[in-house]
N, C-alpha and C positions, 0 to 999 in steps of 0.2 A: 218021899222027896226030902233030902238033904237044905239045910241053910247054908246060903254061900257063905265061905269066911271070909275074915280080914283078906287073904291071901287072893282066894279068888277074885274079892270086889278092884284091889287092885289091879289083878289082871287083866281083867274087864276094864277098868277104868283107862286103865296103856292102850290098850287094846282099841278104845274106840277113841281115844285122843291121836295114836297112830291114822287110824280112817279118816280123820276131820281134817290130820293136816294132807293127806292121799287127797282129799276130799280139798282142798283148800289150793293145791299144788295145781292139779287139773281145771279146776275153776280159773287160777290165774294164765296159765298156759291157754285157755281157748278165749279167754279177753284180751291177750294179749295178737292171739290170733285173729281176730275180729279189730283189734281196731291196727292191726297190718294192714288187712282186708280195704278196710275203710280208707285209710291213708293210703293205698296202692290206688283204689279209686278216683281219690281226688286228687293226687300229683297227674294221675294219667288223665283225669280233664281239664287241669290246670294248662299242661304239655299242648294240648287241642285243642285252648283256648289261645293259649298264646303263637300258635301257630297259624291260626284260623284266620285267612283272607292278607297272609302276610307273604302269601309264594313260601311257602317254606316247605 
């Protein structure tokens, strides 16, 4: 077994800073998807609140 060089530790290092921000990207994309989620919920019972017993 070889020691990794200079060259390779960088590559590696790109390599898995690449993933974290992949990794960082999709984290933010499914929290931002979740509190859509959340916020579609409570306009839409807000909507049914403010409708509710007014004949609307």
């Amino acid at each position: 077994m070889t020691h990794p060089t200079a060259g390779d530790k960088a590559i590696c290092k790109a390599q898995l800073l690449q993933l974290a921000r992949e990794i960082e990207i999709e984290t933010n994309i499914r929290r931002m998807e979740i509190a859509r989620e959340r916020f579609s919920l409570k306009t839409d019972s807000v909507v049914v609140e403010a409708g509710h017993g007014r004949g609307v």
